[in-house]
N, C-alpha and C positions, 0 to 999 in steps of 0.2 A: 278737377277733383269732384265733382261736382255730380259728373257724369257716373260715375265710380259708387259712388251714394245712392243713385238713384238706379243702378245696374243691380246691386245688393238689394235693396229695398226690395227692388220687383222681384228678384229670386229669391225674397224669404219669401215673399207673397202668395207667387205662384209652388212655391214648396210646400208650405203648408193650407194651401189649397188642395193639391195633389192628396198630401197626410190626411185631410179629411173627406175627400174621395173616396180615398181606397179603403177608410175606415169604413164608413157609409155602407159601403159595397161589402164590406168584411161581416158589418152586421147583418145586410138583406141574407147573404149566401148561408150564413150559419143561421139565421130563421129559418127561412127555406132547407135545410137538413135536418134540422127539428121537427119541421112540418112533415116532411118524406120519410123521415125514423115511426111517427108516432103514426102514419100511414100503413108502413109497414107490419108495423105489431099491433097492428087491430088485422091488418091480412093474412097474418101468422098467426092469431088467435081467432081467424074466422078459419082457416084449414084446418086447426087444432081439432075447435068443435064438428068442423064438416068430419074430418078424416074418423074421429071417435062416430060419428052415429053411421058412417059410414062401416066401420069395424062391426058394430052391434048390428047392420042390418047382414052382411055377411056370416055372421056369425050364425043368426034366426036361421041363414038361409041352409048352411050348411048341415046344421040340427034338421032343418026340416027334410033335405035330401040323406043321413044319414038313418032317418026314421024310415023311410023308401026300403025294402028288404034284400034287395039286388044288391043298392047300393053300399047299407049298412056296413058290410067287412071292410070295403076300403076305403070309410070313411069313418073308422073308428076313432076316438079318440085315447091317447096315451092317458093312463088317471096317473102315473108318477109310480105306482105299484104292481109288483109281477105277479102272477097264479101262480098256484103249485105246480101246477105242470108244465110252465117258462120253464122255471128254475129245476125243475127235473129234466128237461131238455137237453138246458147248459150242463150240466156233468156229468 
């Protein structure tokens, strides 16, 4: 009986050794995802700001090739409103 006792004992032992294992490792791995989230959205907020100055220098660029005379007609920009004589066109 004895034997039985001491078979139990050691299998709570080594169970809740195991329990705090895999706890242990439950907590490394979800730091470690925290760490690699909060990596992430500073790399998504460094594209953010690259892609924005990258927008405004395309932009200058565009403006300054549209000031070009050759190029100017077909690099006009749409202002959202039609001339008189669009809309005499269309009908």
């Amino acid at each position: 009986m004895s034997f039985l006792i001491f078979s139990q004992t050691l299998f709570y032992l080594v169970v809740s050794c195991a329990v705090i294992v895999l706890g242990t490792l439950f907590v490394i791995i979800a730091y470690h995802m925290v760490h690699i989230t909060k990596h992430l959205r500073h790399i998504a907020d460094n594209l953010d700001d690259t892609s924005g100055e990258l927008k405004k220098r395309i932009e200058e660029i565009v403006e300054r090739l549209s000031s070009l005379p050759i190029l100017s007609y077909f690099l006009k920009r749409n202002t959202g409103h039609e001339s008189r004589t669009s809309r005499k066109k269309r009908s």
